[in-house]
FILO-568645 format. One record per residue (C-alpha): z, y, x; residue number from 1. Coordinates in nm, 4 decimals. Layout:
<sites>
{z: Z; y: Y; x: X; i: NUM};
...
</sites>
This chain:
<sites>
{z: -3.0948; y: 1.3270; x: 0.6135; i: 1};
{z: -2.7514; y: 1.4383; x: 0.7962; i: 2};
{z: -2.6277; y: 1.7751; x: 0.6178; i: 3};
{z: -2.2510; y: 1.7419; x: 0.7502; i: 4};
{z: -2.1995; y: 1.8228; x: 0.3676; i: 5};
{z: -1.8769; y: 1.6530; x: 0.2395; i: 6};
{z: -1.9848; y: 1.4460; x: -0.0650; i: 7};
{z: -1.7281; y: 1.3242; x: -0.3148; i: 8};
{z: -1.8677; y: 0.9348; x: -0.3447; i: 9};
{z: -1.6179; y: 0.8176; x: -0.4945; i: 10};
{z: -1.7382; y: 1.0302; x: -0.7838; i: 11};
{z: -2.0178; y: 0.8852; x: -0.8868; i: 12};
{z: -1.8770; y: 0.5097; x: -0.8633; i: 13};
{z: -1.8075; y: 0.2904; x: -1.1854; i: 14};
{z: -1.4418; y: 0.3207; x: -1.1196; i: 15};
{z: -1.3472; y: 0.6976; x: -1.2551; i: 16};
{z: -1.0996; y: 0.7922; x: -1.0528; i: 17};
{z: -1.0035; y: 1.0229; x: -0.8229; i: 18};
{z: -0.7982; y: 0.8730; x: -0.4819; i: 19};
{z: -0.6423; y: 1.2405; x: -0.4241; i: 20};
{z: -0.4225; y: 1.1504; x: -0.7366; i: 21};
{z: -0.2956; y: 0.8615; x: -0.6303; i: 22};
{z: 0.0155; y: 0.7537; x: -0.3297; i: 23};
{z: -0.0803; y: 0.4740; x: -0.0938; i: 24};
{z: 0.1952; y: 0.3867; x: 0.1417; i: 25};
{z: 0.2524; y: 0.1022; x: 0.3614; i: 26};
{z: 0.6256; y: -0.0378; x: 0.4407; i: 27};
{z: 0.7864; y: -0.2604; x: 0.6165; i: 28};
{z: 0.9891; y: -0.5300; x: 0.4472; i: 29};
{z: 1.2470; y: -0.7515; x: 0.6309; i: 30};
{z: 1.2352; y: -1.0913; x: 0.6213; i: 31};
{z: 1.4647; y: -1.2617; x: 0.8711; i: 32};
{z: 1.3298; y: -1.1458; x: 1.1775; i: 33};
{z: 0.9908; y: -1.0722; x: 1.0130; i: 34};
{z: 0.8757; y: -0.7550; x: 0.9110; i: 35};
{z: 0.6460; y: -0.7902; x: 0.6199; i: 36};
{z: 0.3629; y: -0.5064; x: 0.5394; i: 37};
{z: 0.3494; y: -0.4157; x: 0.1910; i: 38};
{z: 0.0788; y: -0.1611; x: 0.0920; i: 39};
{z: 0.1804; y: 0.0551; x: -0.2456; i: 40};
{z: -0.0488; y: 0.2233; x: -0.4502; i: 41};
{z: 0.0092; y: 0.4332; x: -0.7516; i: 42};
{z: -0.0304; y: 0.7525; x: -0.9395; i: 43};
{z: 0.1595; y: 1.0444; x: -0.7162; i: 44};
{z: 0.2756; y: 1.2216; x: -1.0732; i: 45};
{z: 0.4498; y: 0.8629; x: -1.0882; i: 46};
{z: 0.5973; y: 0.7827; x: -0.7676; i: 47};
{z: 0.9515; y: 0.9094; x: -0.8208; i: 48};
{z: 0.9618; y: 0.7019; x: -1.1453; i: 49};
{z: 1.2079; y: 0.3825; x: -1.1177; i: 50};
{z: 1.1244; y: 0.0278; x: -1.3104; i: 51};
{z: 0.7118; y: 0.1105; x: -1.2632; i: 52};
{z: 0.5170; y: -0.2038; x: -1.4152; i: 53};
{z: 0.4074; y: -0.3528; x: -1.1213; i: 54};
{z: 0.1669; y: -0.5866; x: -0.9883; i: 55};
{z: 0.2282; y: -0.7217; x: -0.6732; i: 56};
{z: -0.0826; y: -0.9382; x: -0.5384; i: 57};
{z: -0.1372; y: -1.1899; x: -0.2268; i: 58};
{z: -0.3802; y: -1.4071; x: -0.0413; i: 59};
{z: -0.2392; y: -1.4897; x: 0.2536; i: 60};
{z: -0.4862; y: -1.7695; x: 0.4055; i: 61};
{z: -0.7737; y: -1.8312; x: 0.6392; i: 62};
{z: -0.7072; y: -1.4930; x: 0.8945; i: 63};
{z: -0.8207; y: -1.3462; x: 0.5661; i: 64};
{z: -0.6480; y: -1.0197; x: 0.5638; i: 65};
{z: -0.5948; y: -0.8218; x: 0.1923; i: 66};
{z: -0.7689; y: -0.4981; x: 0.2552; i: 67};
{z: -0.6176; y: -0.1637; x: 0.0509; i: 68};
{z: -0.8175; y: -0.0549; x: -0.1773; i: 69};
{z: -0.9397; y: 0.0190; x: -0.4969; i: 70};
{z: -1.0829; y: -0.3016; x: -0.6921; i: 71};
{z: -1.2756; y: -0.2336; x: -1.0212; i: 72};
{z: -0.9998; y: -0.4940; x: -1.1953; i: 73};
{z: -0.6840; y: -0.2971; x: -1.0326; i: 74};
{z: -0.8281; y: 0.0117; x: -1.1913; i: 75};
{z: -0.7493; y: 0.0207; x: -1.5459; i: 76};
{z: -0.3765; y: -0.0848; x: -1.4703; i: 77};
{z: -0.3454; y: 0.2114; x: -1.2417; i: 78};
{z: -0.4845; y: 0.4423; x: -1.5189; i: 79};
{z: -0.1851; y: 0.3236; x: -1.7098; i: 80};
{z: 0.0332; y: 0.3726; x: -1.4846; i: 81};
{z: 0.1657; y: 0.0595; x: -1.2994; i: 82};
{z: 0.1589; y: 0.0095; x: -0.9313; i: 83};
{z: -0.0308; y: -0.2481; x: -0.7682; i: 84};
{z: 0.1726; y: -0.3650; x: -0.4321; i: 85};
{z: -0.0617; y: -0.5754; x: -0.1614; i: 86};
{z: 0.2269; y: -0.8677; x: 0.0163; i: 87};
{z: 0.0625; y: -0.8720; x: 0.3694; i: 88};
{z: 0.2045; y: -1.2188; x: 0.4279; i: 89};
{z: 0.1937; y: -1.4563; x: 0.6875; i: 90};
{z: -0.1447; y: -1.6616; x: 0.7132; i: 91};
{z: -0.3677; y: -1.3301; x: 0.6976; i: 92};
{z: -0.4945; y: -1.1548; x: 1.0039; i: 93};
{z: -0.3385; y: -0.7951; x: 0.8815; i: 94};
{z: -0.1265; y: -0.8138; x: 1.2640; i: 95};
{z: -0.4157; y: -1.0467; x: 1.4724; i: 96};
{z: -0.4119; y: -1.3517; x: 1.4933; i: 97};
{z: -0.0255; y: -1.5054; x: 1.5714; i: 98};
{z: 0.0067; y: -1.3237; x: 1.2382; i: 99};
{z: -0.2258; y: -1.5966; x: 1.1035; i: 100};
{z: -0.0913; y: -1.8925; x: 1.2826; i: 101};
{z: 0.2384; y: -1.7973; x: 1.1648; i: 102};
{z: 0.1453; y: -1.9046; x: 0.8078; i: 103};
{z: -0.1339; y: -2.1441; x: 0.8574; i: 104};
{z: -0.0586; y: -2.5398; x: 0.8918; i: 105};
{z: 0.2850; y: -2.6400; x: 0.9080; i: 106};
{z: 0.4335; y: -2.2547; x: 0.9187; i: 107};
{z: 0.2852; y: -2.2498; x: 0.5365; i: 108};
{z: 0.5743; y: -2.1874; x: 0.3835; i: 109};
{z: 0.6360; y: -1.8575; x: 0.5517; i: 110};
{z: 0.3211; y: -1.6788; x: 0.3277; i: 111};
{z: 0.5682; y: -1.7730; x: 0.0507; i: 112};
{z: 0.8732; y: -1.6575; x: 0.1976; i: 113};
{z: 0.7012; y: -1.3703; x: 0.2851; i: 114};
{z: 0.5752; y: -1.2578; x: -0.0839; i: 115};
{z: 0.9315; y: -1.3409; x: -0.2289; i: 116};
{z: 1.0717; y: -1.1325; x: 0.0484; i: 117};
{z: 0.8061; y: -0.8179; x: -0.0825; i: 118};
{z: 0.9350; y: -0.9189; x: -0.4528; i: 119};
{z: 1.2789; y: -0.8998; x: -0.3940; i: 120};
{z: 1.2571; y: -0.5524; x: -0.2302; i: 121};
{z: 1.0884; y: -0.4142; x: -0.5214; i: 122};
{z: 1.3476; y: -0.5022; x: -0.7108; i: 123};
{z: 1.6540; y: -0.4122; x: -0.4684; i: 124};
{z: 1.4903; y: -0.0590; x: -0.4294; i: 125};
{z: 1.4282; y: -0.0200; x: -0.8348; i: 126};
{z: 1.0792; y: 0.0361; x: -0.7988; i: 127};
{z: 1.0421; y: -0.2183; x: -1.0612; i: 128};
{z: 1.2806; y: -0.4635; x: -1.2460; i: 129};
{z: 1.2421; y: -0.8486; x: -1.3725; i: 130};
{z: 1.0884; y: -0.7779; x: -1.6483; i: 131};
{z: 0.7861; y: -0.5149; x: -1.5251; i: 132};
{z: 0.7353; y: -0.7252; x: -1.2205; i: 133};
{z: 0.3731; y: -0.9775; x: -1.2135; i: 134};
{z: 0.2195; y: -1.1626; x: -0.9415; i: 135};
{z: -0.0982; y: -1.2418; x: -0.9141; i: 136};
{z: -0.3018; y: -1.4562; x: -0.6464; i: 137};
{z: -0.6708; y: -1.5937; x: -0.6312; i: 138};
{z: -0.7808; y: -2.0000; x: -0.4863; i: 139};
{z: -0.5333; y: -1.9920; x: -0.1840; i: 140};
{z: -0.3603; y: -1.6733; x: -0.3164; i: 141};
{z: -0.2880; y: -1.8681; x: -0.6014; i: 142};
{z: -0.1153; y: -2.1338; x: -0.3827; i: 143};
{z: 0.1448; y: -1.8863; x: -0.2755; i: 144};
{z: 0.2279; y: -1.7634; x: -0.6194; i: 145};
{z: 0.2746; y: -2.0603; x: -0.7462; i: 146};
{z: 0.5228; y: -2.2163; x: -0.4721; i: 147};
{z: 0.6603; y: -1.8545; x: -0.5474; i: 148};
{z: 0.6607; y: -1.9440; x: -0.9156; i: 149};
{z: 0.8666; y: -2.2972; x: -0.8445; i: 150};
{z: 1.1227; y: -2.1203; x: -0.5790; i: 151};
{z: 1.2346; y: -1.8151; x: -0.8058; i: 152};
{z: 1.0752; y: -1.7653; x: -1.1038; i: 153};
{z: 1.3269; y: -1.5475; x: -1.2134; i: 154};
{z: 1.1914; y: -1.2301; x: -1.0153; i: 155};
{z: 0.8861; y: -1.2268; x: -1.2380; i: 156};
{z: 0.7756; y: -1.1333; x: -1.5867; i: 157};
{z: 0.4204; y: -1.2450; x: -1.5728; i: 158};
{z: 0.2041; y: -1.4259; x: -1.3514; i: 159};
{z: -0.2163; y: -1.4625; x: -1.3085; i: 160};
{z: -0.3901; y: -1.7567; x: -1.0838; i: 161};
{z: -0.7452; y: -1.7688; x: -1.0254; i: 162};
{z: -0.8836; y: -2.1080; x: -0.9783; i: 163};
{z: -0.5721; y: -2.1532; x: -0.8120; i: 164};
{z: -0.5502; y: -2.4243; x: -0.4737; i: 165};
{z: -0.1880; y: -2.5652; x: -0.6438; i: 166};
{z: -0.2521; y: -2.9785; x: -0.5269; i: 167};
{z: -0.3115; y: -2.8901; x: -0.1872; i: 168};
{z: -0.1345; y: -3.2591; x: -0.1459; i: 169};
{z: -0.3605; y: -3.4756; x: -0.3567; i: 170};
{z: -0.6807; y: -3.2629; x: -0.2197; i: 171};
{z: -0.6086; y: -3.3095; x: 0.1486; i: 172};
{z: -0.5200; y: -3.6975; x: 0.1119; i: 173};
{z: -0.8805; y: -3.7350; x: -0.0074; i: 174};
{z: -1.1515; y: -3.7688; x: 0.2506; i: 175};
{z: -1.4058; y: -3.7832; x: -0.0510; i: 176};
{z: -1.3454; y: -3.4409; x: -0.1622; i: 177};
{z: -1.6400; y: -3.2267; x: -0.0204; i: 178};
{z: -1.3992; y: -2.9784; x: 0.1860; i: 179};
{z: -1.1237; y: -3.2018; x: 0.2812; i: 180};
{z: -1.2274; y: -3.2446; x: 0.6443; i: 181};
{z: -1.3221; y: -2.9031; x: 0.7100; i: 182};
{z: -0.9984; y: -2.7840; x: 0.5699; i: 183};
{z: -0.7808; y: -2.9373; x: 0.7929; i: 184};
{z: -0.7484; y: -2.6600; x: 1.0601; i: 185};
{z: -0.6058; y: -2.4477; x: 0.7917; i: 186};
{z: -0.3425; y: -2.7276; x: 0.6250; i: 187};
{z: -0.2760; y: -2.9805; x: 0.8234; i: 188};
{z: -0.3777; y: -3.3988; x: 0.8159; i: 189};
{z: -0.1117; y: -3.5486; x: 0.5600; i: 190};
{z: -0.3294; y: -3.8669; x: 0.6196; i: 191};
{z: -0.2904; y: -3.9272; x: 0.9549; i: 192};
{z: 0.0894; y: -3.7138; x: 1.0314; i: 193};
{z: 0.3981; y: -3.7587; x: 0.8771; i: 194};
{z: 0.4754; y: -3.4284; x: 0.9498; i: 195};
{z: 0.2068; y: -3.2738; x: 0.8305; i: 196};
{z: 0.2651; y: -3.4722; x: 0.4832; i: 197};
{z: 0.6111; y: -3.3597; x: 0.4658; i: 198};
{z: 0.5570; y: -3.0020; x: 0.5166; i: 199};
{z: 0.2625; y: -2.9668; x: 0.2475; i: 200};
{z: 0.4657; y: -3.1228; x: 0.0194; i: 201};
{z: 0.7691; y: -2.9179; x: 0.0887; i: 202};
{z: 0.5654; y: -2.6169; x: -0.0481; i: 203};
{z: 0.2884; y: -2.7761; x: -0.2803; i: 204};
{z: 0.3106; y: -2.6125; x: -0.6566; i: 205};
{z: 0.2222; y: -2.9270; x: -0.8333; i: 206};
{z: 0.4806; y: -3.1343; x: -0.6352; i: 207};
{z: 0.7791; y: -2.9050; x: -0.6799; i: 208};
{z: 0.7466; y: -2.7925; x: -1.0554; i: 209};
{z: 1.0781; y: -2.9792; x: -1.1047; i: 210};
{z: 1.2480; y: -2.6584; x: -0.9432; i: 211};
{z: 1.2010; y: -2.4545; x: -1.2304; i: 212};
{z: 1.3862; y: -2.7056; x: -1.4562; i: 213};
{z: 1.7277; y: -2.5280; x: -1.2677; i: 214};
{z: 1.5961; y: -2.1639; x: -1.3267; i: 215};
{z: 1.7600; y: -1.9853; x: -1.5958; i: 216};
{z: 1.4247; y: -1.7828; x: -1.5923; i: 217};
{z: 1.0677; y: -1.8311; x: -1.5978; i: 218};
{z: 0.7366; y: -1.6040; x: -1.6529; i: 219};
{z: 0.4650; y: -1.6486; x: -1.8423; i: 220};
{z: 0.1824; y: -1.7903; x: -1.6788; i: 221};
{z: -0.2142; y: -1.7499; x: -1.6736; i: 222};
{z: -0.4622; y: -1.9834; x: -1.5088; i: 223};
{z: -0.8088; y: -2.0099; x: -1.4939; i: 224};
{z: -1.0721; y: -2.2865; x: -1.3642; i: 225};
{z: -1.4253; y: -2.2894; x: -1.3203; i: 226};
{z: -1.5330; y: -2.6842; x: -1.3830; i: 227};
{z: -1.8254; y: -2.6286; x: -1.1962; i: 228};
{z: -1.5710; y: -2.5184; x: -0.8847; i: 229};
{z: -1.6732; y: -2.6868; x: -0.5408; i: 230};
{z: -1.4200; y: -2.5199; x: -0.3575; i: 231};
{z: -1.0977; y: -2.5833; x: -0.6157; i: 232};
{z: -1.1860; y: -2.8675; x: -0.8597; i: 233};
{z: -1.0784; y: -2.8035; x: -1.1823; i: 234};
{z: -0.8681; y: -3.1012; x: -1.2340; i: 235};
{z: -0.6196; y: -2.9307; x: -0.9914; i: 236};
{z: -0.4954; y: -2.6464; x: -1.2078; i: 237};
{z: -0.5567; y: -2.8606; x: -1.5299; i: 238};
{z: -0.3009; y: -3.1200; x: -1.3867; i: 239};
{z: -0.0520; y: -2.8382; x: -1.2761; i: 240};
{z: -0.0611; y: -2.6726; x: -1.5748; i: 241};
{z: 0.0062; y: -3.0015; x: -1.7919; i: 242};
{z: 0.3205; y: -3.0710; x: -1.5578; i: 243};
{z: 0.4125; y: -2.7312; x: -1.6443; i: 244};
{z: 0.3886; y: -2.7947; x: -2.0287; i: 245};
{z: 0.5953; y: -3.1051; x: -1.9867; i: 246};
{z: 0.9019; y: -2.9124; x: -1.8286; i: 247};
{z: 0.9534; y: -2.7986; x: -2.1856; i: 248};
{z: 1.0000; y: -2.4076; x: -2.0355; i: 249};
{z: 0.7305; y: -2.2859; x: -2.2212; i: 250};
{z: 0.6720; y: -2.1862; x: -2.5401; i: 251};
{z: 0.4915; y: -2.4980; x: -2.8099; i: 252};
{z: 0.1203; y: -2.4242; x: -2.8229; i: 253};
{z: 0.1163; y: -2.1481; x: -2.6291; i: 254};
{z: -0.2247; y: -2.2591; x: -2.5135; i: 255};
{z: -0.3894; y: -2.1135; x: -2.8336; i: 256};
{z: -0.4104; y: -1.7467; x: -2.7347; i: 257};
{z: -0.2752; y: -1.3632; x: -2.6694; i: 258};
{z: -0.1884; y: -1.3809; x: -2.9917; i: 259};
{z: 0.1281; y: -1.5446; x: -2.9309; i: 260};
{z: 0.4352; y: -1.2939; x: -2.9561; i: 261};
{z: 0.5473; y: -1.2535; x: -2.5805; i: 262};
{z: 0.8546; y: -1.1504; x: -2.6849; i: 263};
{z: 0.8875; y: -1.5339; x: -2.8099; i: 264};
{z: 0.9539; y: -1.6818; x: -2.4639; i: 265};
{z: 0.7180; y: -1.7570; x: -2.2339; i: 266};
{z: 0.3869; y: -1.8471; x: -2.2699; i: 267};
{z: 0.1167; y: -2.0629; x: -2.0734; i: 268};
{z: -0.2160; y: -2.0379; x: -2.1358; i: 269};
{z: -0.4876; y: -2.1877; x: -1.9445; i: 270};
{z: -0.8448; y: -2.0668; x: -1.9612; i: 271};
{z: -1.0999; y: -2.2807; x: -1.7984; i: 272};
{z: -1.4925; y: -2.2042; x: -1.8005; i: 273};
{z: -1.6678; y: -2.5550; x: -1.7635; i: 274};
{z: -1.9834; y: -2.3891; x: -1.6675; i: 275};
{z: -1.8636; y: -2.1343; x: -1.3835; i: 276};
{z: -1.8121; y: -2.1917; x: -1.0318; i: 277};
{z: -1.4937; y: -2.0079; x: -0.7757; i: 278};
{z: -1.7335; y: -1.6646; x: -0.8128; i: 279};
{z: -1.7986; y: -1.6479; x: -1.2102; i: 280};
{z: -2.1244; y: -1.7333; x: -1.2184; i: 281};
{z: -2.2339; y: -1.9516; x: -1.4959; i: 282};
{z: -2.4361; y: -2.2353; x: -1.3867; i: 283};
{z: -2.6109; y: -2.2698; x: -1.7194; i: 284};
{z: -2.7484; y: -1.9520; x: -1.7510; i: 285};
{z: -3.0530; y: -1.8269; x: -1.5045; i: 286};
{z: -2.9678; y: -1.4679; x: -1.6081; i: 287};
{z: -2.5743; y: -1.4757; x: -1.5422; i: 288};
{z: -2.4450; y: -1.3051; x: -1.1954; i: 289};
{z: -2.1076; y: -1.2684; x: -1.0628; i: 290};
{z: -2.0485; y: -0.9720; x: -1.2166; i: 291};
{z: -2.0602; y: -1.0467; x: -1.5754; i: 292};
{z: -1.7760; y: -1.3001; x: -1.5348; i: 293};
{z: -1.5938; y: -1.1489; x: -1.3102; i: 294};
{z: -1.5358; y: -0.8557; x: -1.5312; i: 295};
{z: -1.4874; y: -1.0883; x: -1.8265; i: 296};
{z: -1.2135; y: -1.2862; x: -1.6350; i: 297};
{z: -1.0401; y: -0.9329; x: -1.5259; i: 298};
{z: -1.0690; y: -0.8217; x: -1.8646; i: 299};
{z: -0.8636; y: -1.1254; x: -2.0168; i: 300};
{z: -0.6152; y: -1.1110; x: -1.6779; i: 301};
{z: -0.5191; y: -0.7389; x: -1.7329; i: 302};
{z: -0.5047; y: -0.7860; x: -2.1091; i: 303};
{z: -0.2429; y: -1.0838; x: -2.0798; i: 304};
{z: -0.0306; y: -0.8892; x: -1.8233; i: 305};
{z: -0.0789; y: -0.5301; x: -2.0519; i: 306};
{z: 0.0524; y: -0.7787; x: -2.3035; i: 307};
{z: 0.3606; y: -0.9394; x: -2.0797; i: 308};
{z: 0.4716; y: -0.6794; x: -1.8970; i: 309};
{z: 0.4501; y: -0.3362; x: -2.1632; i: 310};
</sites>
C-alpha cells in the first residue's frame, strides 16, 4: 500500500484548486505590546495588487485556535480574487494556552482589540481599503465582530455572523438557559461578581449598539439563526438585530432581500432558519445533513459580500 509516490490529493477534492497558485503568509501585527498573528491567503498572480477585496475572519474563543486552510466556503471568493485574512486573536490557543487566558473571562475584550488591530493594518499597509474590507465570525466568532462592529464600524464594508453569541449578558444572567453554568469558565459569573458583570457588558454587542449612533460609518450587516439552536438561541441575534434597525443606520426594509441596491446605504438583513440547529441541519427533515445547509448558508454569505464589497 506504501509506493513513496507523491500524489496530488488535493486534486481530486470538491474544491478545484490548486494550493501552488496561491500565497499564504503569516505576520505579525502590533497591538500595544501584543503581537497579533494574522495568516494571509491569496492568489500569488495577485499579491502585489493594493485595495484586494478582503475577508478578514475570527473566532477567537474556547482555546479554539483558527487553523489555515482551505474551507469549501472561502473557495469561490479566492477564485475571484479576494484575500481571506485569519485574526489569530486573543482567546484561541494559536500561542498555548496564556494565549487563551489572555482573551477568555474578564481579558474578553482583548479578542476584539486584537481583530481591530489586524483590520487596521490592512488598511494602513493598502492591502485593502474601507470599502473592500468584510468581517466575518461564526457563534463566538460572531461575538467579536460584532463588539468590532459597535467600536469602529467605519473600517468595514460588509459584515457576516453566524448564529452569532451577541447577548452574552442576558444569556449568562440566566441559570435556566441549558449552557449557562457550563459556560462560565469561558465568560465569567455576572450573577454572582460585579466585576464580572461590568466587564461583559463593557464588550457585549447587544448592550453597546448605541456606539454606532456616533460613527459617521457603518457596514452592511448579515445574520443568520437557526431556531432550533441549543447552543445560541435564536432570540439573541433576533433581538440584536431589531436594536440595530431602531438606530435608524440602516437602510428601510432592508430585511426583504439582495435585491436591495447596496450602493443605497447600508443594508441589514437577517436570515433565520426555524428548523436548523448551530450545524445546518434541519430538524424536520430525516434526509437533511450538515452539508446541504451549510453550503446553502455559504452560498447566500458569499453572495451578499460578492454583492457589498464588488
Amino acid at each position: 500500500m506504501r509506493t513513496m509516490r507523491q500524489t496530488r490529493s488535493w486534486a481530486s477534492t470538491p474544491l478545484h484548486i490548486d494550493p501552488s497558485q496561491y500565497s499564504i503568509q503569516r505576520v505579525d501585527v502590533r497591538n500595544g505590546n501584543t503581537n497579533v498573528p494574522l495568516t494571509l491567503v491569496c492568489q500569488k498572480s495577485n499579491m502585489r495588487a493594493k485595495g484586494k477585496p478582503t475577508l478578514l475572519r475570527v473566532y477567537g474563543a474556547y482555546g479554539v485556535s483558527l487553523e489555515p486552510e482551505f474551507r469549501l466556503e472561502d473557495v469561490p471568493l479566492l477564485l475571484r480574487g479576494w484575500t481571506i485574512a485569519l485574526a489569530h486573536v486573543r482567546g484561541g490557543s494559536e500561542l498555548g494556552r496564556e494565549w487563551y487566558f489572555g482573551g477568555k473571562g474578564k481579558n474578553k475584550i482583548n479578542s476584539v482589540h486584537d481583530l481591530l488591530a489586524c483590520a487596521r493594518f490592512l488598511l494602513d499597509r493598502e492591502w485593502t481599503t474601507c470599502e473592500r474590507l468584510a468581517i466575518s465570525g461564526v457563534s463566538a466568532g460572531g461575538l467579536v465582530v460584532g463588539a468590532a462592529l459597535n467600536m469602529s464600524p467605519e473600517y468595514f464594508r460588509a459584515a457576516t455572523l453566524h448564529v452569532p453569541f451577541v447577548d452574552p449578558l442576558s444569556a449568562m444572567l440566566d441559570p435556566k438557559l441549558p449552557l449557562t453554568s457550563v459556560e462560565v469558565t469561558e465568560w465569567g459569573d455576572p450573577l454572582t461578581s460585579q466585576s464580572d458583570f461590568e466587564a461583559i457588558r463593557q464588550y457585549a454587542p447587544y448592550d453597546n449598539t448605541q456606539l454606532l449612533q456616533k460613527a459617521k460609518h457603518v457596514p452592511s450587516v448579515l445574520v443568520t439563526a437557526g431556531g432550533q439552536d441549543k447552543r445560541v438561541s435564536v432570540w439573541q441575534p433576533a433581538k440584536w438585530v431589531a436594536r440595530m434597525r431602531d438606530s435608524g443606520r440602516f437602510v428601510p426594509n432592508s430585511h426583504s432581500g439582495l435585491q436591495t441596491d447596496s450602493r443605497s446605504g447600508s443594508r441589514l438583513l437577517f436570515y433565520p432558519k426555524m428548523n436548523e440547529g448551530h450545524f445546518h441541519a434541519n430538524s424536520n427533515r430525516s434526509d437533511s445533513n450538515d452539508e446541504d445547509g451549510f453550503i446553502s448558508a455559504h452560498a447566500f454569505r458569499n453572495a451578499f459580500l460578492i454583492d457589498e464589497v464588488e
